[in-house]
N, CA, C and O atoms as a MOPAC input file, in Angstrom:
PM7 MOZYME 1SCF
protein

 N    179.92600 1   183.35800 1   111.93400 1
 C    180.55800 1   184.59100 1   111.50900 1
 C    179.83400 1   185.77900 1   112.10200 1
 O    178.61100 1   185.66200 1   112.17800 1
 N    180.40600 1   186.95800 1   112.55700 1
 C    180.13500 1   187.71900 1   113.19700 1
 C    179.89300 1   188.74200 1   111.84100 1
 O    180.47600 1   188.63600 1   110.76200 1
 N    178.81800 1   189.80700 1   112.23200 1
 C    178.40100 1   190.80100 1   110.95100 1
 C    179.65100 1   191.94500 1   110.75600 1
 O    179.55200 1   192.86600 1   109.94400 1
 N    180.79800 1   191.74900 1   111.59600 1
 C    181.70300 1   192.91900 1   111.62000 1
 C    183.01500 1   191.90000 1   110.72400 1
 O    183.92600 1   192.43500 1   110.09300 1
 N    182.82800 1   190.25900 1   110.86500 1
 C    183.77600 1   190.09300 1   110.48600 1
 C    184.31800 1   190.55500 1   109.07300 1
 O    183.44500 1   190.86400 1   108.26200 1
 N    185.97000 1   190.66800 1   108.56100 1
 C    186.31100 1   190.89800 1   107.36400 1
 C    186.05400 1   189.97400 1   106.31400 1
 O    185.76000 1   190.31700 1   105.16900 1
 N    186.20500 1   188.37400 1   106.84900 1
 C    186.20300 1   187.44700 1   105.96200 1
 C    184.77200 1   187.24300 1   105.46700 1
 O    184.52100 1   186.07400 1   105.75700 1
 N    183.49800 1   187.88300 1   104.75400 1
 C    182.41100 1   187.71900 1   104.30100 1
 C    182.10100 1   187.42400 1   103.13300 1
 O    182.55800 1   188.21700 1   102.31000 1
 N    181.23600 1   186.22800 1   102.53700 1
 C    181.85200 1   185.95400 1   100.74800 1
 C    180.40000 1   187.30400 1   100.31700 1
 O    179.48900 1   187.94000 1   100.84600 1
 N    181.06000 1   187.07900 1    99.04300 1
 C    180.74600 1   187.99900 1    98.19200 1
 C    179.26200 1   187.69900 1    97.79800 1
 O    179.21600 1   186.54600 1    97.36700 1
 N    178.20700 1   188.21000 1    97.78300 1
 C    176.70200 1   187.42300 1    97.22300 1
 C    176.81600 1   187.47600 1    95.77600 1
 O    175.85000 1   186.87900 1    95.30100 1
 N    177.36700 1   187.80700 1    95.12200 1
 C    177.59300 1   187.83900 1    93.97500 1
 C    178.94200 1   186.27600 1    93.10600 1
 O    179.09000 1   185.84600 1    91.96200 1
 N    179.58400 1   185.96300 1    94.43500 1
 C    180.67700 1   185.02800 1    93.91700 1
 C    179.94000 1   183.46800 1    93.58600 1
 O    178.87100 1   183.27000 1    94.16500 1
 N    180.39100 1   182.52700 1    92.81600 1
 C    179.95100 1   181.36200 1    92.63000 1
 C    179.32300 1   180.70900 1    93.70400 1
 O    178.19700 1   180.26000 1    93.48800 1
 N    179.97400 1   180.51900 1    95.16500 1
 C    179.65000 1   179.95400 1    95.94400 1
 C    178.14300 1   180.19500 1    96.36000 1
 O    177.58800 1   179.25600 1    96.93000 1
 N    177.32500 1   181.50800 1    96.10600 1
 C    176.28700 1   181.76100 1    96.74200 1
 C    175.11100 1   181.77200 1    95.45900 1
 O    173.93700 1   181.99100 1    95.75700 1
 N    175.41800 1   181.57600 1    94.33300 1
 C    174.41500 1   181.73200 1    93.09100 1
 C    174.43900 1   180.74700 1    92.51500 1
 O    175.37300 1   179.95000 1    92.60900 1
 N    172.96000 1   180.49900 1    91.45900 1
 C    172.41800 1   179.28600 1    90.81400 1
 C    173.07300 1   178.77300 1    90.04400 1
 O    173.46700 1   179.76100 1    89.42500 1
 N    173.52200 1   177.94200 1    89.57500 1
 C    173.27400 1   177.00400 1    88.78500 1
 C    173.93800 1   177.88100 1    86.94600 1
 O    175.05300 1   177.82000 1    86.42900 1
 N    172.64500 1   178.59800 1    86.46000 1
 C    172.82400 1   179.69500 1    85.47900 1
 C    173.52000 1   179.94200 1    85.65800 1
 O    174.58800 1   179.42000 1    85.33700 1
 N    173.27000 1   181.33300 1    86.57000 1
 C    174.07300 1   182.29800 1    86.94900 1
 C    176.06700 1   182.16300 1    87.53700 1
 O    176.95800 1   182.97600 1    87.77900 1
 N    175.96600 1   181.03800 1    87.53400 1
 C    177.48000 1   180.15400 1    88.29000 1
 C    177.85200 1   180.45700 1    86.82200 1
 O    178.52900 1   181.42300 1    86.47100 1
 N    177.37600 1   179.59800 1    86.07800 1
 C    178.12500 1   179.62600 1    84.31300 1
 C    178.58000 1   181.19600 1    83.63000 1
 O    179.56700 1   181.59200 1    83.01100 1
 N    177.25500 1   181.85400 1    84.12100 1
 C    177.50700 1   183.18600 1    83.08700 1
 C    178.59600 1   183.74500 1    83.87100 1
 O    179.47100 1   184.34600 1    83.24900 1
 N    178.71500 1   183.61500 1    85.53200 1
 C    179.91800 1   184.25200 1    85.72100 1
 C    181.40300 1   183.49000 1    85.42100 1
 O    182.45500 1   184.12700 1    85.48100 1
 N    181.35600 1   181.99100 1    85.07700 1
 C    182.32500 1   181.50700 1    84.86200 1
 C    182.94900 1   181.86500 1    83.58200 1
 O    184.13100 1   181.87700 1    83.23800 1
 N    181.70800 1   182.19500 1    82.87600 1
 C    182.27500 1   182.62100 1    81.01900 1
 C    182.91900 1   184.04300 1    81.46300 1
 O    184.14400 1   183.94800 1    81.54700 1
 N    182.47100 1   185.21100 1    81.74100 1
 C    182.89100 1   186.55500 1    82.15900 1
 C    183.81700 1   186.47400 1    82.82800 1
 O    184.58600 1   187.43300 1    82.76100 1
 N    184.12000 1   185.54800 1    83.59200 1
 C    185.40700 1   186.08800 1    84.01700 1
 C    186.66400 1   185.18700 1    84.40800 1
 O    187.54800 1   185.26900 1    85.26100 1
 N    186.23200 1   184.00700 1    83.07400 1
 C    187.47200 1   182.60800 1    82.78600 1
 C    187.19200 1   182.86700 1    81.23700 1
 O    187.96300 1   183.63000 1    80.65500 1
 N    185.93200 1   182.16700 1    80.39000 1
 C    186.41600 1   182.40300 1    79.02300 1
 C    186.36200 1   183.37000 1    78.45800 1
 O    186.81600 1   183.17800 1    77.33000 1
 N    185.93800 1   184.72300 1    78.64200 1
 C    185.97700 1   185.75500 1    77.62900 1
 C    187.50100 1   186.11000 1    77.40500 1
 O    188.17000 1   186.13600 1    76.37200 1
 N    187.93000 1   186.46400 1    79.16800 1
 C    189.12800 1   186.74300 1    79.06700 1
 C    190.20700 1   185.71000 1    78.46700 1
 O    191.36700 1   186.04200 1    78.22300 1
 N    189.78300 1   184.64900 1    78.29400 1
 C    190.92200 1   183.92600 1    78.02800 1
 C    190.54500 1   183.71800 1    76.33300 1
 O    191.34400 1   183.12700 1    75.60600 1
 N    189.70800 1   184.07200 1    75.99000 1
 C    189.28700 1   184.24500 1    74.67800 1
 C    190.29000 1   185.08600 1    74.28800 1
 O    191.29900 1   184.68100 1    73.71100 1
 N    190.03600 1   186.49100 1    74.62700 1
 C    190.42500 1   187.81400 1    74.01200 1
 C    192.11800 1   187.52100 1    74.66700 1
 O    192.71500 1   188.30000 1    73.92300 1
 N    192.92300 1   187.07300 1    75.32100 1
 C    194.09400 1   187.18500 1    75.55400 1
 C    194.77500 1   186.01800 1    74.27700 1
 O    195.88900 1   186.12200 1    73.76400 1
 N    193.74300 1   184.94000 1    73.98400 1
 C    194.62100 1   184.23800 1    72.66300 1
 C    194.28900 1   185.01700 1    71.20300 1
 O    194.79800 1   184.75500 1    70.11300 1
 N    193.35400 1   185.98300 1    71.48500 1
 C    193.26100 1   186.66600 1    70.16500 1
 C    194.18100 1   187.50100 1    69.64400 1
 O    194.65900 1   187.63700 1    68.51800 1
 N    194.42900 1   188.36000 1    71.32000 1
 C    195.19000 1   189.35900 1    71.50700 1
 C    196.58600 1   189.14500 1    70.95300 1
 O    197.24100 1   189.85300 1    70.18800 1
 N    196.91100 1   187.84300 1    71.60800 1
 C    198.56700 1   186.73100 1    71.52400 1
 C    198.30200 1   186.87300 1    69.98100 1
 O    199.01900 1   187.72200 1    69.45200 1
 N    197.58000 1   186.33800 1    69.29400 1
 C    197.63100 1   186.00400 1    67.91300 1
 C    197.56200 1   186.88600 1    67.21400 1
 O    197.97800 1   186.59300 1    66.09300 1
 N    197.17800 1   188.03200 1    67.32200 1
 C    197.35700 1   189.49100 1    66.37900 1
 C    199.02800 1   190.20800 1    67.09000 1
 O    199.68300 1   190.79700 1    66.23000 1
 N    199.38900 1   190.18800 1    67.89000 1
 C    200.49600 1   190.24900 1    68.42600 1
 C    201.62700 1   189.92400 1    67.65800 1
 O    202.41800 1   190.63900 1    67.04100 1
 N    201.55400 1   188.73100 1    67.81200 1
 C    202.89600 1   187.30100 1    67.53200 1
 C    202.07400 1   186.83400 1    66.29500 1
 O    202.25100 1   185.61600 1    66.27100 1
 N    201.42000 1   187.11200 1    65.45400 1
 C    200.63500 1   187.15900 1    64.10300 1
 C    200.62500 1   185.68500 1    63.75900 1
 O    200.98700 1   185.40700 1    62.61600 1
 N    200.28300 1   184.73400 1    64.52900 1
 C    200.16400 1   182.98500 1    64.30300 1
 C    199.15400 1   182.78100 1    65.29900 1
 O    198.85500 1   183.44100 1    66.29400 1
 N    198.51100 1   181.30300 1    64.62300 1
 C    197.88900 1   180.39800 1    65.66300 1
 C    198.37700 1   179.91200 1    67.02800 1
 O    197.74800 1   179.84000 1    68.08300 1
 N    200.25200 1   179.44300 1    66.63300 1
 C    200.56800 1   179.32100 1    67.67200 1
 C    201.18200 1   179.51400 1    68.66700 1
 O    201.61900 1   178.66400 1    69.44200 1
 N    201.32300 1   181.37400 1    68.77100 1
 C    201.16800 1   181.82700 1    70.00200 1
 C    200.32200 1   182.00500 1    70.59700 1
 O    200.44100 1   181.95000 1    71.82100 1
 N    198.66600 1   182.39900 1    69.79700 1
 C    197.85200 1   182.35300 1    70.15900 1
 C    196.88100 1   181.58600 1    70.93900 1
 O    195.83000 1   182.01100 1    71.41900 1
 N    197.50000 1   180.05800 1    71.02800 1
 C    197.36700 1   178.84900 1    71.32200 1
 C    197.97300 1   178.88900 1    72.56100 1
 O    197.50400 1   178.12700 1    73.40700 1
 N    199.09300 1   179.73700 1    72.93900 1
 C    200.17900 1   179.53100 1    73.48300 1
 C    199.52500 1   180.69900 1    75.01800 1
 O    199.29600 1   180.51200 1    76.21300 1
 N    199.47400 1   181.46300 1    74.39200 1
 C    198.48600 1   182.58500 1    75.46900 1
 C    197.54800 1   182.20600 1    75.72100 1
 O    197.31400 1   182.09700 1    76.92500 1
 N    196.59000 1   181.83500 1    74.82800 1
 C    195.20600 1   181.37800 1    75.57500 1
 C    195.31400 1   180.44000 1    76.76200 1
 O    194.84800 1   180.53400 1    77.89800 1
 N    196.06200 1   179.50200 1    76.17800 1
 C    196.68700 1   178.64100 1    77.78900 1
 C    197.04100 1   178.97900 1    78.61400 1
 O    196.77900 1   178.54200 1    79.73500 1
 N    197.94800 1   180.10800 1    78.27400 1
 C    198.64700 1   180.41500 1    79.81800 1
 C    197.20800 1   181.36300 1    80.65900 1
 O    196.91600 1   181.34000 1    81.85500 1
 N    196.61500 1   182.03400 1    79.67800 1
 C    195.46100 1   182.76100 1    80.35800 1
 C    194.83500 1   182.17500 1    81.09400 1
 O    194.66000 1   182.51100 1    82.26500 1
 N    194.13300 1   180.66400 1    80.28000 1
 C    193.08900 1   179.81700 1    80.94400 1
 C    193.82300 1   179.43800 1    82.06500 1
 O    193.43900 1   180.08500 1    83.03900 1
 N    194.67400 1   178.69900 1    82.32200 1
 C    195.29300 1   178.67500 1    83.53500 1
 C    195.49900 1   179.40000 1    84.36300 1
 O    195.15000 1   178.94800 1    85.45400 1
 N    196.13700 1   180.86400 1    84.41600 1
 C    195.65100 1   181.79900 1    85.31000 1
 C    194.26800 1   182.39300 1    85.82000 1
 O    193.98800 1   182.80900 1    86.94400 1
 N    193.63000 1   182.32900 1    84.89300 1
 C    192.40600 1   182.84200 1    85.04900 1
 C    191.37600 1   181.74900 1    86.26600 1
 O    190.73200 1   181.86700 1    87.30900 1
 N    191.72600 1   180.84700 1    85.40600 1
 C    190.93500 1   179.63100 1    86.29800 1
 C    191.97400 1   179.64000 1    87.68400 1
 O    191.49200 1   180.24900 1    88.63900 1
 N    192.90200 1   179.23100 1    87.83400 1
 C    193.50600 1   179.09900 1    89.21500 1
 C    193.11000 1   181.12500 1    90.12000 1
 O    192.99500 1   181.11500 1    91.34600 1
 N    192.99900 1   182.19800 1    89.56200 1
 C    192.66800 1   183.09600 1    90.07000 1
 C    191.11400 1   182.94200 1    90.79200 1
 O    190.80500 1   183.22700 1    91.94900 1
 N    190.34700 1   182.45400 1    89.81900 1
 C    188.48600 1   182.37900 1    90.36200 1
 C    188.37500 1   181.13400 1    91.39900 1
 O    187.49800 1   181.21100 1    92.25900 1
 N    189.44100 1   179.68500 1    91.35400 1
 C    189.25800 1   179.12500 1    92.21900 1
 C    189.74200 1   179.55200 1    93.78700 1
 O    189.08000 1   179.48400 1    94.82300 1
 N    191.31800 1   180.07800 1    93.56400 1
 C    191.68700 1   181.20600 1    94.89900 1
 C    190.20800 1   181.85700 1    95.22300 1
 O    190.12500 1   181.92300 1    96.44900 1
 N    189.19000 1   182.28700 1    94.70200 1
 C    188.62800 1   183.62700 1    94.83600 1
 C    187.31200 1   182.79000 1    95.42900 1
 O    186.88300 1   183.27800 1    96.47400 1
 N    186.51500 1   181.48400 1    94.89000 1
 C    185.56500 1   180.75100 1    95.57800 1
 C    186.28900 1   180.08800 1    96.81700 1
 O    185.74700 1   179.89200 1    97.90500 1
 N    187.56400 1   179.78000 1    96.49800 1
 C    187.44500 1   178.86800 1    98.48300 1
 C    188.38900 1   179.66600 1    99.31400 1
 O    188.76500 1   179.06300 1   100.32000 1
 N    188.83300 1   180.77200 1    99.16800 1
 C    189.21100 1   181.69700 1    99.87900 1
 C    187.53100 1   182.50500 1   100.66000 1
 O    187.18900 1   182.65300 1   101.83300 1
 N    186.99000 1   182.78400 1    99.62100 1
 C    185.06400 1   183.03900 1    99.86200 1
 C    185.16900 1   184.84000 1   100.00100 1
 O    184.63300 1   185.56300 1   100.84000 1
 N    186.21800 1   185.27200 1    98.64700 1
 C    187.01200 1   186.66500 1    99.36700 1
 C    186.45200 1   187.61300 1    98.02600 1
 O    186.53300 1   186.95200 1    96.99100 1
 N    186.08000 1   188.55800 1    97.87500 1
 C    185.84100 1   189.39800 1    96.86700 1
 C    186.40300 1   189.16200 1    95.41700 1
 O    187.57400 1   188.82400 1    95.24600 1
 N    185.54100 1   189.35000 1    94.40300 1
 C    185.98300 1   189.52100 1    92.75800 1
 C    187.51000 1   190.37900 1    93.11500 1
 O    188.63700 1   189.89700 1    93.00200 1
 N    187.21000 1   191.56200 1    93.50200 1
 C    188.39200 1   192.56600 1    93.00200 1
 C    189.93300 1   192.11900 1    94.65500 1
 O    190.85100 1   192.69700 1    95.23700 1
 N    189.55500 1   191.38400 1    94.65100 1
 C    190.90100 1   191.30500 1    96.01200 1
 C    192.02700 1   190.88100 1    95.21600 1
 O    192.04800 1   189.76300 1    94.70100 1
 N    192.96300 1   191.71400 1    95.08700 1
 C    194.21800 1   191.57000 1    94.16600 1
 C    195.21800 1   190.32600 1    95.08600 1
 O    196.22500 1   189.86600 1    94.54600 1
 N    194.80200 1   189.88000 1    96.48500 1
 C    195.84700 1   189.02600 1    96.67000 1
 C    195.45900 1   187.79700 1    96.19700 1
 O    196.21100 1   186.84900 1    96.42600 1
 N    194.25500 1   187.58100 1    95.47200 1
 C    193.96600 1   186.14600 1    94.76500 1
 C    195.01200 1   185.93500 1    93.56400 1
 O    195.74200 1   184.99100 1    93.26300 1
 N    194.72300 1   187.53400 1    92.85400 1
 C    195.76700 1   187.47100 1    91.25100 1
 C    197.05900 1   187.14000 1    91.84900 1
 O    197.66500 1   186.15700 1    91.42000 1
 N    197.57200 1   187.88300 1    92.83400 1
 C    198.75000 1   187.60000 1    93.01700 1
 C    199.33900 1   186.30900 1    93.41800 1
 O    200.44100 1   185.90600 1    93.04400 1
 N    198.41900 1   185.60600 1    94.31400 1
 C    198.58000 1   183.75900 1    94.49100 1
 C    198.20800 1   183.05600 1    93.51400 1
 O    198.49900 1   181.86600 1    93.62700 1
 N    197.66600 1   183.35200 1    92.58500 1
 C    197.37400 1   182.46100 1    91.13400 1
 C    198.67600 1   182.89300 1    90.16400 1
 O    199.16600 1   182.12700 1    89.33400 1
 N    199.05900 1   184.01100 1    90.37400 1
 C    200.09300 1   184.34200 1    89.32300 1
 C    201.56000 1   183.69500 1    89.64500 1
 O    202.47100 1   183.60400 1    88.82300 1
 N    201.60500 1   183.25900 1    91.02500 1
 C    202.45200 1   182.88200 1    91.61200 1
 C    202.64600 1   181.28600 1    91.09900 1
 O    203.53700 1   180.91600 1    90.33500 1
 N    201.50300 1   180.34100 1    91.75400 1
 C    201.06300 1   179.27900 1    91.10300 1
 C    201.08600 1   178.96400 1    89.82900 1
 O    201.64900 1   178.00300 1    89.30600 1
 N    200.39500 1   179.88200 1    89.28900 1
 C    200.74500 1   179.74000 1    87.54200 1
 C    201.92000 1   179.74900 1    87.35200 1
 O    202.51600 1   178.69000 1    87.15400 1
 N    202.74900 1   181.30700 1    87.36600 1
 C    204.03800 1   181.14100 1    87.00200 1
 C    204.73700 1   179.92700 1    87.34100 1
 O    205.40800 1   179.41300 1    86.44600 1
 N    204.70700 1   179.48100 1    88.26100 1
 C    205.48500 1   178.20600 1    88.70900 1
 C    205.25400 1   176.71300 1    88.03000 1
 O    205.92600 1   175.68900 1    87.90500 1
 N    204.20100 1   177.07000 1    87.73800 1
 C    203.53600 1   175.89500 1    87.48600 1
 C    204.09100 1   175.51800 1    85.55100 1
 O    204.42400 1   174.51800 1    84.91500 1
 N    203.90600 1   177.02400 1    85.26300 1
 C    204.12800 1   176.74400 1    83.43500 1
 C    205.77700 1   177.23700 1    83.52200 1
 O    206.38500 1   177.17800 1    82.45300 1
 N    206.19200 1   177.50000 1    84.18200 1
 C    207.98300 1   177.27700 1    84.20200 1
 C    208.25100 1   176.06900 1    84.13500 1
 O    208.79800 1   175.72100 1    83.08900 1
 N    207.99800 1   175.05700 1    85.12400 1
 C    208.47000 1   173.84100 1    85.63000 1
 C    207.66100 1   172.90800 1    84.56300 1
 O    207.59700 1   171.71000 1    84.83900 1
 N    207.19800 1   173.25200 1    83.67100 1
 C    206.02500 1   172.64100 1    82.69700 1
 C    206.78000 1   172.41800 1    81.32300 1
 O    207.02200 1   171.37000 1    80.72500 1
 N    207.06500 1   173.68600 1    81.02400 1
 C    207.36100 1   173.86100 1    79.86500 1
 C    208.92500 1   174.47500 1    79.80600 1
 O    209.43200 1   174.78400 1    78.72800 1
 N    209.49300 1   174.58900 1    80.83600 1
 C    210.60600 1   174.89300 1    81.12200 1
 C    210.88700 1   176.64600 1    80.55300 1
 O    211.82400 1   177.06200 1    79.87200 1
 N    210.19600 1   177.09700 1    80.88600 1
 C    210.55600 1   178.90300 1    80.62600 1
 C    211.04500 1   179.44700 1    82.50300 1
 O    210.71100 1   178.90800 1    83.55800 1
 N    211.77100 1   180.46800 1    82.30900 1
 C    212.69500 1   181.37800 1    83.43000 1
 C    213.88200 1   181.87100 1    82.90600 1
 O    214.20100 1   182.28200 1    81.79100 1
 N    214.37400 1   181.75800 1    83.79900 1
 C    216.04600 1   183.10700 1    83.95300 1
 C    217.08400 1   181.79200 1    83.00200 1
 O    217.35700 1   180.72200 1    83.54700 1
 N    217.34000 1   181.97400 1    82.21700 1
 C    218.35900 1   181.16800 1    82.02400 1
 C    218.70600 1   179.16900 1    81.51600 1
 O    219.72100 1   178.67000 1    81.02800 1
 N    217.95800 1   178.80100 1    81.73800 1
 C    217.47500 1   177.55700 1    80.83000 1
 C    217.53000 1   176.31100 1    81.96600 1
 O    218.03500 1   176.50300 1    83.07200 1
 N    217.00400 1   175.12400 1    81.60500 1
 C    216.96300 1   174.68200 1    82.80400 1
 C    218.73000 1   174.35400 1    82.93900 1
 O    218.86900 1   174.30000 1    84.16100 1
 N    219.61800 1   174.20100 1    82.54300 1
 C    221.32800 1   174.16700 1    82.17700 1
 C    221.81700 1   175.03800 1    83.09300 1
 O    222.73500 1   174.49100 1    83.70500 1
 N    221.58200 1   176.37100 1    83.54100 1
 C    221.97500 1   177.32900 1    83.95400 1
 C    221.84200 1   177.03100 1    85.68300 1
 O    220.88900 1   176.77900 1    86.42000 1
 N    223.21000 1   177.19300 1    85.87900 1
 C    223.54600 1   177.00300 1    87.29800 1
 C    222.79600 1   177.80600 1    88.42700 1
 O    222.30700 1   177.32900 1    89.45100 1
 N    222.80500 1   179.00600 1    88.06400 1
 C    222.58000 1   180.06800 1    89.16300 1
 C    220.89200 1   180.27500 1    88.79600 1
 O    220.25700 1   180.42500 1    89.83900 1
 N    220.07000 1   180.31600 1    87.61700 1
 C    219.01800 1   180.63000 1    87.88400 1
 C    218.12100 1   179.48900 1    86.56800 1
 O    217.40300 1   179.64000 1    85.58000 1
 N    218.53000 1   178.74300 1    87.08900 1
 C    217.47000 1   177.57600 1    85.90500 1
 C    216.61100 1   176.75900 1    87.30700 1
 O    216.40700 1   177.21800 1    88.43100 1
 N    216.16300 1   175.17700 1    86.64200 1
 C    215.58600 1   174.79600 1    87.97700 1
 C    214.80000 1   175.51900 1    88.52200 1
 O    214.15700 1   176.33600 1    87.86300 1
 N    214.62000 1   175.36500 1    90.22000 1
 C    213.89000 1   175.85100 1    91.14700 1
 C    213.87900 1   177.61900 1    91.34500 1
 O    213.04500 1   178.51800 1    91.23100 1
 N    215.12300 1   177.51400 1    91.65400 1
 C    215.60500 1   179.11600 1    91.44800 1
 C    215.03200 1   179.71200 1    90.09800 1
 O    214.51900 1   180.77200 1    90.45800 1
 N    214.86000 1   179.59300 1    88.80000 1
 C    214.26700 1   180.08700 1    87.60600 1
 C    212.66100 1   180.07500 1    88.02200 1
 O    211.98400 1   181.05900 1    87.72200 1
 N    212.01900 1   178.88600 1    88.75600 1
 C    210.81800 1   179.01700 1    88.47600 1
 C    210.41100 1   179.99800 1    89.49600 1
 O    209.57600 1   180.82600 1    89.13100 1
 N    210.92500 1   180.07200 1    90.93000 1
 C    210.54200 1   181.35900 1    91.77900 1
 C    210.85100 1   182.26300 1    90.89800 1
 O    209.79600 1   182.80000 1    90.55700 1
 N    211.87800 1   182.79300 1    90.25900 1
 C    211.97600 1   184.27500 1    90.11700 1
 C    211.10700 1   184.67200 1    88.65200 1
 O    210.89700 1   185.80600 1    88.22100 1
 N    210.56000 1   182.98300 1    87.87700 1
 C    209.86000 1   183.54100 1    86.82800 1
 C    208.71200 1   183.91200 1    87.45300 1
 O    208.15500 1   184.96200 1    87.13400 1
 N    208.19800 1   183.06400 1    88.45700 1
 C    206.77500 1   182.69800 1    89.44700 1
 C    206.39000 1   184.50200 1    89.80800 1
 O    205.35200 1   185.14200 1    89.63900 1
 N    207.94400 1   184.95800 1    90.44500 1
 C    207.62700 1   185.77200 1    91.09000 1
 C    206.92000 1   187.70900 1    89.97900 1
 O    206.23900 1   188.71900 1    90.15500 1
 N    207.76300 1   187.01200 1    88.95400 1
 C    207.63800 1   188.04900 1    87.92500 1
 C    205.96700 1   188.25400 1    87.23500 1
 O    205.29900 1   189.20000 1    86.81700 1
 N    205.78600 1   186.79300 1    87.40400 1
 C    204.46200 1   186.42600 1    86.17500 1
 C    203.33000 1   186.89800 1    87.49500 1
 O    202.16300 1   187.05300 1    87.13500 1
 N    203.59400 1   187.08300 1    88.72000 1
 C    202.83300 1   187.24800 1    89.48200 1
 C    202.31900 1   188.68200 1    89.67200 1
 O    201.15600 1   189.06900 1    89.77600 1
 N    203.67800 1   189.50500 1    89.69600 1
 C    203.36100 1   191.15500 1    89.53100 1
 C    203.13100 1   191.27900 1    88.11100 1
 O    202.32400 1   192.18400 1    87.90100 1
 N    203.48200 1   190.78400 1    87.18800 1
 C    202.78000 1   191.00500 1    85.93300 1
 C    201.42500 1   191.00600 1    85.84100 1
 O    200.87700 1   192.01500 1    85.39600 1
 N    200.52500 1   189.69600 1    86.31000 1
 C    199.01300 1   189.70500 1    86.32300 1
 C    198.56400 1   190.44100 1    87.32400 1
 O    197.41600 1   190.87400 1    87.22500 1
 N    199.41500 1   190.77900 1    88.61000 1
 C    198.31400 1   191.50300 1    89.96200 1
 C    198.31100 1   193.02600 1    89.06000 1
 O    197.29000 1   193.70400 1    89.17300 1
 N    199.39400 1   193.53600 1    88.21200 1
 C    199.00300 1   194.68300 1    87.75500 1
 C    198.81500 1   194.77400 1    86.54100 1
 O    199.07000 1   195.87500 1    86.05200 1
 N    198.43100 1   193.94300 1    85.83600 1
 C    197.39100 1   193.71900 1    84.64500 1
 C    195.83300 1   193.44600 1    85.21800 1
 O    195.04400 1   193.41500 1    84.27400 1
 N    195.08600 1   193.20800 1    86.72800 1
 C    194.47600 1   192.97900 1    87.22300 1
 C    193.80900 1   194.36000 1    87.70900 1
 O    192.67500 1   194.82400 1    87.59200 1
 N    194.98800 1   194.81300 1    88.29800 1
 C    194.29400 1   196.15600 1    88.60100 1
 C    194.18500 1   197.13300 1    87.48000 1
 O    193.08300 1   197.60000 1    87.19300 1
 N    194.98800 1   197.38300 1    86.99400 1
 C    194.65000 1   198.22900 1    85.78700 1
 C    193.66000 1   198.03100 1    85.20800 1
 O    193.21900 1   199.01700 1    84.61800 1
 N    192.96300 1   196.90500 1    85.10500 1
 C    191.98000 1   196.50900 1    83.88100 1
 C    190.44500 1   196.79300 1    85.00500 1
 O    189.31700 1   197.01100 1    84.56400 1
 N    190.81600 1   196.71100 1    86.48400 1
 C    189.73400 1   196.89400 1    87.85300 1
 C    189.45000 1   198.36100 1    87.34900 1
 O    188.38000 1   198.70700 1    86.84900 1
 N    190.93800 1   199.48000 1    87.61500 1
 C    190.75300 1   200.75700 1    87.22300 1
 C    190.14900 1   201.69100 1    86.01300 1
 O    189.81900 1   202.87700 1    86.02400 1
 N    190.12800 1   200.68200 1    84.93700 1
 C    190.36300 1   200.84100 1    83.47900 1
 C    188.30900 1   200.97500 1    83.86800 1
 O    187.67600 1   202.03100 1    83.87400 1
 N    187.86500 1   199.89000 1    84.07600 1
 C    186.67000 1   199.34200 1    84.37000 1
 C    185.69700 1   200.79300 1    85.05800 1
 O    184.69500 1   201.44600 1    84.76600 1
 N    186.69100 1   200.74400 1    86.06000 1
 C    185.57000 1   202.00900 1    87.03000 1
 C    185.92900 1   203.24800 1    86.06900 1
 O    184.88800 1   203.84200 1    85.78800 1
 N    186.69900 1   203.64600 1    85.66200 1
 C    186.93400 1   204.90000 1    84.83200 1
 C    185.52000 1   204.99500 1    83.72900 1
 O    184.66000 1   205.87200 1    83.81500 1
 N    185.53000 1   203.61400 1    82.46000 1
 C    184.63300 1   203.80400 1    81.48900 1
 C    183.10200 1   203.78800 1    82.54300 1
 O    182.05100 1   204.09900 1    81.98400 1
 N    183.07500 1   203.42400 1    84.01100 1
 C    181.67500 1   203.06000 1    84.08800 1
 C    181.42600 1   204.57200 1    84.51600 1
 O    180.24900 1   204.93400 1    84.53900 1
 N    182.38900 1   205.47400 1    84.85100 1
 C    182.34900 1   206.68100 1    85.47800 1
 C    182.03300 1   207.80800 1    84.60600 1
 O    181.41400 1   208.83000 1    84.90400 1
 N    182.69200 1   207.38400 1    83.17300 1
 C    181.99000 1   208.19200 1    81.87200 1
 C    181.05400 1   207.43900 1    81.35100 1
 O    181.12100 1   207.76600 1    80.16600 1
 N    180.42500 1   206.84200 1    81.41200 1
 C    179.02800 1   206.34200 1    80.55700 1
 C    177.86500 1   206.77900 1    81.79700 1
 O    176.71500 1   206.95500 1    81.39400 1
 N    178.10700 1   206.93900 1    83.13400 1
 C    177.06900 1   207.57200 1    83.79800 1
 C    177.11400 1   208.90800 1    83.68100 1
 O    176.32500 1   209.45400 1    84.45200 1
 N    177.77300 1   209.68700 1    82.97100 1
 C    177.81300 1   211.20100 1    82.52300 1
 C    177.14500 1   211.49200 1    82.03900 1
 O    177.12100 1   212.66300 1    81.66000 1

């Protein structure tokens, strides 16, 4: 690799740190979040089992986002990881559990056709739940150095 190239991993990403340090970033940024999104689900939808129901879909995104993000070897904040995990995910818990446009019955958008256009939805849903929460991030770190 050349020192100009773009593709450089992150010294901070799993691939380049110990052992420890691999875990604490795996909790920060697979289980907390997927903690606080089934809590979130469950004060929401006021049951266990939506809350059950989100935390899954989180852990699954979350985890398919950090693995995009170690063998890609591409930055924490690169929004085209969220967006290929959200893609994956979506597709993945459509064709799973059968959620999209119309039921799997439905001619024009159940099936394959339902899971792209749920795939495609659940994908801009997390790339901009991703950034917002990137933005949200630099804002509070921008008032606490005040």
């Amino acid at each position: 690799m050349n020192s100009d190239d773009s593709k450089t991993l992150n010294p901070s990403s799993p691939a380049t740190t110990s052992s420890s340090s691999s875990t604490a970033y795996w909790v920060d940024r697979v289980v907390i979040p997927t903690v606080a999104t089934g809590i979130g689900g469950g004060l929401i939808c006021r049951g266990l089992v939506p809350a059950g129901k989100f935390a899954a879909t989180a852990a699954s995104y979350f985890g398919a986002r950090e693995f995009l993000t170690f063998v890609r070897g591409s930055e924490v904040e690169d929004l085209s990881n969220s967006f290929m995990a959200g893609l994956g995910t979506g597709a993945w818990l459509c064709r799973l559990k059968g959620f999209g446009f119309g039921g799997h019955h439905s001619p024009r958008t159940g099936g394959r056709l339902g899971a792209a256009l749920f795939a495609t939805c659940f994908a801009i849903f997390t790339t901009t739940a991703d950034f917002t929460a990137m933005k949200a991030a630099q804002i509070t770190n921008d008032i606490s150095k005040r």
